[in-house]
C-alpha positions in Angstrom: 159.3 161.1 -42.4 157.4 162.3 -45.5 153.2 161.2 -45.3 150.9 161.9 -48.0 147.2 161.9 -47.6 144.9 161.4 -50.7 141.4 162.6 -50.5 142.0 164.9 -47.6 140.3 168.2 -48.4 137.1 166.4 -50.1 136.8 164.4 -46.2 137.2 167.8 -44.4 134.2 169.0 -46.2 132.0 166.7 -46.3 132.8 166.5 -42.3 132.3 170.2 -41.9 129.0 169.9 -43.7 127.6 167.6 -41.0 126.0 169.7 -38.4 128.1 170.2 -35.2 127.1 167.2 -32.6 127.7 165.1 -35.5 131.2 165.8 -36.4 132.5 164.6 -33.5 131.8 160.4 -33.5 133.0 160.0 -37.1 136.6 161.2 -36.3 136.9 159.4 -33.3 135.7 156.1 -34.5 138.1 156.6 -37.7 140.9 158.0 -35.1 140.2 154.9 -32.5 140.4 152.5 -35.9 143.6 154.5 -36.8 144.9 153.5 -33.4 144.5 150.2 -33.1 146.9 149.6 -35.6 149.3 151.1 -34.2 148.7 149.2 -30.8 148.7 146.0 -32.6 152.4 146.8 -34.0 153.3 147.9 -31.0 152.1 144.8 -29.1 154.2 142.3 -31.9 157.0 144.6 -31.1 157.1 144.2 -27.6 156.3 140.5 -27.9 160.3 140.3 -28.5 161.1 142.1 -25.2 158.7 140.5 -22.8 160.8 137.9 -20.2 159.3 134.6 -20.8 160.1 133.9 -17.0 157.8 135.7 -15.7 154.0 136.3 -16.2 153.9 139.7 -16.8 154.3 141.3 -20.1 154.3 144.7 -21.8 152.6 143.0 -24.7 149.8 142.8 -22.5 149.6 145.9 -21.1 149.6 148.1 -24.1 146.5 150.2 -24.7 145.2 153.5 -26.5 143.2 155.8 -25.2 141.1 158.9 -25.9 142.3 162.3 -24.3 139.0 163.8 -23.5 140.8 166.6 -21.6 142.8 167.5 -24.9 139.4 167.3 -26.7 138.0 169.6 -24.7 141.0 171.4 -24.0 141.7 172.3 -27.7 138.9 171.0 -29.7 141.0 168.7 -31.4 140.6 164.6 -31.1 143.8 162.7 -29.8 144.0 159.0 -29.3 147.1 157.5 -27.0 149.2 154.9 -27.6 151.6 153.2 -25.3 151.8 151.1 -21.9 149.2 151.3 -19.4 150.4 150.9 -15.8 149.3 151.3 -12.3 150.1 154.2 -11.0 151.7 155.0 -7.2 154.7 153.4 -5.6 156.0 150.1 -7.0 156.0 147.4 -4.6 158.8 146.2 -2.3 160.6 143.3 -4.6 158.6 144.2 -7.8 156.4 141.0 -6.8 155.3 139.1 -10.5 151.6 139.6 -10.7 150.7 137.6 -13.8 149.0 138.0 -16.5 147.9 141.9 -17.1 150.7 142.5 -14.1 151.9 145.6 -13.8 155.3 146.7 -16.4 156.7 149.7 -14.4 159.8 149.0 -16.6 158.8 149.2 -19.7 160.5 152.7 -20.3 163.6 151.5 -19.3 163.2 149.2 -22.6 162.3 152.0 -24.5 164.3 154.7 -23.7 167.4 152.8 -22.3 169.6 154.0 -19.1 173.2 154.8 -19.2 174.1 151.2 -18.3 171.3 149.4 -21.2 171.2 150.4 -24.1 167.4 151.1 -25.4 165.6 148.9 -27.2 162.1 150.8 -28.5 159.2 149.2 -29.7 156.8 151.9 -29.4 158.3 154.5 -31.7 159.4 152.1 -34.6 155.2 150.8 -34.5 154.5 154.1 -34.9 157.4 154.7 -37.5 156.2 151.5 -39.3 152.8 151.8 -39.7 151.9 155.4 -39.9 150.9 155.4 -43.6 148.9 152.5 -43.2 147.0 154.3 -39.7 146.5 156.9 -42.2 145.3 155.1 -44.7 142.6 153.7 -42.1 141.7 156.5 -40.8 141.0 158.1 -43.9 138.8 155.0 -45.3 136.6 154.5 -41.8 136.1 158.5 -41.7 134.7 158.3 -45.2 132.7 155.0 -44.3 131.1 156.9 -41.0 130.4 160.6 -42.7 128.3 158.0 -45.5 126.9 156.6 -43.0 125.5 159.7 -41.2 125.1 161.0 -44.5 122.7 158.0 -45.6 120.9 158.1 -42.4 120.0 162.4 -42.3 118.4 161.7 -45.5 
């Protein structure tokens, strides 16, 4: 997969020429904006998937998230994609919860098991809407630096 990004060096500058504490809240506002549309593909795709029987659904539980650790790790930004469940031992019968309830199988759907085949819906958002994440994220980071921008002045 083959991603161009228009605009990209004239961004990184005007970024680099905010001072330091600033440079961190336009990229991840532009990242977070980035990732949400991602999340939203992802939660169509898994709309297909989710067992109408019951009242849990991985549609539900897919979130993104900001790795703080990695930020501060590396000093790069990284924003998360994918299903958020609770963590520990699943319970005895895999009781239905409900809305919001818990989707300890949603890999399974992903990656498949030697006796299912997979059926992703995580990577093929990604695959699907990563020039127009781009896209966003190039548009809200220029939007936030003017902002800043307009505001030092």
């Amino acid at each position: 997969m083959k991603f161009t990004i228009s605009g990209g060096p004239e961004l990184r500058k005007r970024l680099l020429a905010l001072p330091r504490e600033l440079q961190l809240k336009p990229g991840r506002s532009a990242l977070g904006k980035a990732a949400a549309v991602v999340r939203a593909q992802a939660q169509i795709n898994a709309m297909w998937l989710d067992d109408r029987e019951t009242g849990r659904k991985i549609s539900d539980n897919i979130i993104q998230r900001f790795r703080g650790r990695y930020y501060k790790r590396t000093g790069d930004l990284m924003v998360s994609v994918g299903v958020g469940t609770e963590k520990g031992r699943i319970p005895k019968g895999n009781p239905d919860a409900g809305p919001k309830g818990n989707t300890p199988h949603w890999h399974l759907l992903e990656l498949g098991t030697e006796v299912a085949k997979a059926e992703p819906f995580l990577v093929p958002a990604a695959q699907s809407t990563a020039q127009q994440a781009i896209n966003v994220f190039g548009t809200e980071l220029d939007k936030q630096i003017t902002k800043i921008v307009g505001k030092l002045k």
